[in-house]
ZAMARTOR-359558 format. One record per residue: residue number from 1; x, z, y of N, C-alpha, C in turn; residue in three letters. Coordinates in steps of 0.2 Angstrom, whole numbers, plus 2048, in hexadecimal, padded with zeros to 3 digits. Layout:
// residues N
NUM / X / Z / Y / X / Z / Y / X / Z / Y / ALA
...
// end
This chain:
// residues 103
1 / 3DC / 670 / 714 / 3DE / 66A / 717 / 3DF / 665 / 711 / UNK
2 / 3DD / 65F / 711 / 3DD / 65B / 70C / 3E6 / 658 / 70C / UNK
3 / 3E9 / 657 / 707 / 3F0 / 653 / 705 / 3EE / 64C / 707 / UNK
4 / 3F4 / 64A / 70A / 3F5 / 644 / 70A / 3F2 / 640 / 70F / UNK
5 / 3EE / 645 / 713 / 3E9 / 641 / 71A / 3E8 / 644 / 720 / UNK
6 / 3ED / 63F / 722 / 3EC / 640 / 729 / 3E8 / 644 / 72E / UNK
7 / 3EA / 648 / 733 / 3E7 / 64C / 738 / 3EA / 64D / 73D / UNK
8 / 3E5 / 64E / 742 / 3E8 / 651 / 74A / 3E8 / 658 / 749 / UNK
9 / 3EC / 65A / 74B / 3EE / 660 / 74D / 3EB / 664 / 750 / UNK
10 / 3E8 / 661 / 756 / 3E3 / 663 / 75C / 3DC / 665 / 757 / UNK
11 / 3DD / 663 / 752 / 3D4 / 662 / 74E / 3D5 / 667 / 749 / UNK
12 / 3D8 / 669 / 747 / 3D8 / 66E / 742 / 3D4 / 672 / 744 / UNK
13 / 3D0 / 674 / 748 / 3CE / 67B / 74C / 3CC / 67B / 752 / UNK
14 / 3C5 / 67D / 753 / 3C4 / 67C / 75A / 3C5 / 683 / 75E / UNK
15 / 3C6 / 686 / 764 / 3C5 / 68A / 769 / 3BE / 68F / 768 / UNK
16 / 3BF / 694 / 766 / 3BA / 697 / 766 / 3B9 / 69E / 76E / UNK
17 / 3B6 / 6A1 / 771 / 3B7 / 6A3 / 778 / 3BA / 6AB / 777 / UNK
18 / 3BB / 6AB / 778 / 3BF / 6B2 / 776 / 3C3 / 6B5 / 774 / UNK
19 / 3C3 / 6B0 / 76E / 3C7 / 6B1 / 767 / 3CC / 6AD / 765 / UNK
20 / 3CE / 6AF / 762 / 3D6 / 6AE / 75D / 3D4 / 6A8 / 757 / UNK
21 / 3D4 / 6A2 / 754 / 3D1 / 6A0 / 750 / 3D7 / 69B / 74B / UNK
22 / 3D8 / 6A1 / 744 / 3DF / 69D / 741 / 3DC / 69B / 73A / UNK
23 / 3E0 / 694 / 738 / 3DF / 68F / 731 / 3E8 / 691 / 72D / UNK
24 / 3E7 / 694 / 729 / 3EB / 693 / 726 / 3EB / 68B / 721 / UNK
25 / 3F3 / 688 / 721 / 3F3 / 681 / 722 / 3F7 / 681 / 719 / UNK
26 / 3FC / 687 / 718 / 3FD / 686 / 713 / 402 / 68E / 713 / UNK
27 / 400 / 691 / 70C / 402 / 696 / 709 / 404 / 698 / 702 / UNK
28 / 40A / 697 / 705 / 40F / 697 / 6FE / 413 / 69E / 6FD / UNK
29 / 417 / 6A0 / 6F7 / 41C / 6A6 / 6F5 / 420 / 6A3 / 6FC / UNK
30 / 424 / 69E / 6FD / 426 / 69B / 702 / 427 / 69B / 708 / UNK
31 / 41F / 69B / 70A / 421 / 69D / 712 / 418 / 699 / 713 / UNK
32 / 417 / 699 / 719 / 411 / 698 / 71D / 410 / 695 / 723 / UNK
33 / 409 / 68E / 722 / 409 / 68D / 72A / 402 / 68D / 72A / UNK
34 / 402 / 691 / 730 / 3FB / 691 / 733 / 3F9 / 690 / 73A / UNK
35 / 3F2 / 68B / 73F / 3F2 / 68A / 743 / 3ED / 690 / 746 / UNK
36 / 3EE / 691 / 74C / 3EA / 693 / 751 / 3EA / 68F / 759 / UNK
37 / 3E2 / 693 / 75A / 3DF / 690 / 75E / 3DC / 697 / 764 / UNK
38 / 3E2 / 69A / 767 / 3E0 / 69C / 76C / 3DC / 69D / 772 / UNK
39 / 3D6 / 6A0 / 773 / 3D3 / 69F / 77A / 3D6 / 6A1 / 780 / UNK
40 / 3D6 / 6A0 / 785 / 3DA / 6A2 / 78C / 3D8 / 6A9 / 78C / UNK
41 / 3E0 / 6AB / 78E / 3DD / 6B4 / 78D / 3DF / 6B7 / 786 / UNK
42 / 3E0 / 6B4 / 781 / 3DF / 6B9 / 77A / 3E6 / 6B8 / 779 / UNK
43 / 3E7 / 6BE / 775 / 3F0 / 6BE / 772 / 3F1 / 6C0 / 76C / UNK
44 / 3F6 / 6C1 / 76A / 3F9 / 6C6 / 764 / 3FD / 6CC / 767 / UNK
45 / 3FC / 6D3 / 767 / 3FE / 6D7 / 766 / 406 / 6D7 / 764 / UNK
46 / 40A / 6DB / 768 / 412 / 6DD / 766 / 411 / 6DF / 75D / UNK
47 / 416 / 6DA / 75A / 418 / 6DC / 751 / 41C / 6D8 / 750 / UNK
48 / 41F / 6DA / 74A / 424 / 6D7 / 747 / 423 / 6D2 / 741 / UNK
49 / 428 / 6CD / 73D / 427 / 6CA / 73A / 42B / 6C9 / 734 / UNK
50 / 42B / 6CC / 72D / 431 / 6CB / 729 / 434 / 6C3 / 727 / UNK
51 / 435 / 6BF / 72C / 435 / 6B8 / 72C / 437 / 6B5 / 731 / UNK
52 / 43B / 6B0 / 731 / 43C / 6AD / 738 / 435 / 6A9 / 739 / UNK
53 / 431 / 6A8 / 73F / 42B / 6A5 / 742 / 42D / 69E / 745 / UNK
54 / 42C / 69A / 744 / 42A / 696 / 748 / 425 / 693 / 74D / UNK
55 / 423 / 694 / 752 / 41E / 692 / 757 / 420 / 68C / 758 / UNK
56 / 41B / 689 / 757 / 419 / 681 / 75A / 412 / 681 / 760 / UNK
57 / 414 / 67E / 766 / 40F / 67F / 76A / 409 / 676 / 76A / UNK
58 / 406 / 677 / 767 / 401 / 66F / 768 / 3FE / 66E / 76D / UNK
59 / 3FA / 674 / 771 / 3F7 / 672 / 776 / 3F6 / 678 / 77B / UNK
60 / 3F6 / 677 / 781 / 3F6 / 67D / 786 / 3FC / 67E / 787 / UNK
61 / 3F9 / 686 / 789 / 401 / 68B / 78A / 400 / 692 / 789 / UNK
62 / 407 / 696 / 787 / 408 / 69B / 786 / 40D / 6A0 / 787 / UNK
63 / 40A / 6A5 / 786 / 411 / 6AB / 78A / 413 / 6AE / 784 / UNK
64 / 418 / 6AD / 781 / 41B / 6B0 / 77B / 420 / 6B6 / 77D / UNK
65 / 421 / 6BA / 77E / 426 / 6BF / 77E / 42A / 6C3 / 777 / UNK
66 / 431 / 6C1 / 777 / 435 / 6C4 / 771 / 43A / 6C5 / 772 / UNK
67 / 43A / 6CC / 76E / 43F / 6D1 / 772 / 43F / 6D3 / 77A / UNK
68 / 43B / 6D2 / 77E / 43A / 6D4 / 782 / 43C / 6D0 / 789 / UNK
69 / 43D / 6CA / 785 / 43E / 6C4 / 789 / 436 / 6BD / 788 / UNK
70 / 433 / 6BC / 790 / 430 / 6B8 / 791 / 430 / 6B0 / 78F / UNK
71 / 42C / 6AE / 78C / 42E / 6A6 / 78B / 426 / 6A1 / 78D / UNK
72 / 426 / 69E / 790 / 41F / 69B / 793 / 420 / 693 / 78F / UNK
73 / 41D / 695 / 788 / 41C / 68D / 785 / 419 / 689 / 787 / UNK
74 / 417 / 680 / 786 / 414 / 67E / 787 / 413 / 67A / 785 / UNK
75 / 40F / 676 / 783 / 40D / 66E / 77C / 413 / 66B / 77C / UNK
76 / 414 / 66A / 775 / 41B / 666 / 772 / 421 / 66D / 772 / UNK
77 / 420 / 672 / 774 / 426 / 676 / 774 / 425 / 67B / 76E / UNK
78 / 42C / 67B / 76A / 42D / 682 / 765 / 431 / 687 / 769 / UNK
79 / 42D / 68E / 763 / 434 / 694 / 765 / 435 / 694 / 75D / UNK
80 / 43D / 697 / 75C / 43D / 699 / 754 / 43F / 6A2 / 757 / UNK
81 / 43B / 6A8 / 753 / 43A / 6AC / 755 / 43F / 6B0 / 750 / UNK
82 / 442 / 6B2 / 74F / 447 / 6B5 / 74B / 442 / 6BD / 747 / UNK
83 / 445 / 6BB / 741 / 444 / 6C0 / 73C / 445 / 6C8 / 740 / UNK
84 / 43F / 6CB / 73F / 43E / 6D3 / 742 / 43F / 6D3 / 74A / UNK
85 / 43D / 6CF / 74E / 43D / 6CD / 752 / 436 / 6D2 / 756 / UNK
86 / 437 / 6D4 / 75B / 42E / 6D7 / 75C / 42E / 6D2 / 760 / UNK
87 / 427 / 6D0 / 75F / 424 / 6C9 / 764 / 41B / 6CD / 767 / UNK
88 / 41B / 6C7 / 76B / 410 / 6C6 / 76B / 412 / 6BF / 771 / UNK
89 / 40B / 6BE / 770 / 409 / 6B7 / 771 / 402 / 6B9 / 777 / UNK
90 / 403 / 6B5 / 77B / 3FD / 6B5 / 77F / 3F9 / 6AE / 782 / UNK
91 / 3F6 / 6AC / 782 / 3F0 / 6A7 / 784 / 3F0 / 6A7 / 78C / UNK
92 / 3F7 / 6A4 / 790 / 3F7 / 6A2 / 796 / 3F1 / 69C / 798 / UNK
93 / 3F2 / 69A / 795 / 3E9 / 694 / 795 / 3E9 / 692 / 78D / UNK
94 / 3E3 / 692 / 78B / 3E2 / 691 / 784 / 3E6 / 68C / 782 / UNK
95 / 3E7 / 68C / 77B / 3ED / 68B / 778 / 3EC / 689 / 770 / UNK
96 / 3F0 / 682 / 76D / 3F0 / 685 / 765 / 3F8 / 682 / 762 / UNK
97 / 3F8 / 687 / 75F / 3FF / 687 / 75A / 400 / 686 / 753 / UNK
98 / 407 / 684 / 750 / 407 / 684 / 74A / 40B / 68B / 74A / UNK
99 / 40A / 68F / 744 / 40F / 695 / 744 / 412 / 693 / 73D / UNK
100 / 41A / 692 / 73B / 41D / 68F / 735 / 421 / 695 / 733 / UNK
101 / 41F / 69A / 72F / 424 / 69E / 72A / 426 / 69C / 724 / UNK
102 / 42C / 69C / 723 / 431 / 69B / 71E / 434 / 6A0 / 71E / UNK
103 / 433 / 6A5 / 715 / 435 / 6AB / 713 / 43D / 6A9 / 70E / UNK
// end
């Protein structure tokens, strides 16, 4: 992604059918933001995270489960997923996100 110039968010990546499709946006010692681009139906699997997680929902919606508790996001909503947290992520209707770790 170029410095200094502007972008939609929605545009960083298009919907691929099936599949899961992620841009890392920036990758530091630091921490990490990367988007995805869910298709309806696709998830991430239960695991953990040595990091607190940020989700950002941009578009769609989602079924996030952490710790064992349901959360159904949707455009313009965060979760802050707590460090060693088991989560996953599911594609209620395709969806794209930013994911913001900070180590």
């Amino acid at each position: 992604m170029d410095r200094a110039k502007p972008v939609k968010m929605t545009e960083l990546s298009e919907y691929q059918k099936d599949a899961i499709v992620s841009r890392t946006i920036i990758d530091r010692k630091t921490g990490t933001v990367t988007f995805f681009a869910f298709d309806e139906g696709q998830g991430l699997s239960e695991h953990t995270a040595p990091f607190d997680a940020l989700v950002q929902i941009i578009e769609g919606e989602a079924e996030v489960k952490v710790s064992q508790v349901i959360f159904n996001l949707k455009e313009g909503e965060l979760l802050l997923i707590p460090t060693g947290a088991p989560h996953e992520l599911k594609a209620v209707k395709r969806f794209k996100m930013l994911l913001t770790m900070i180590r």
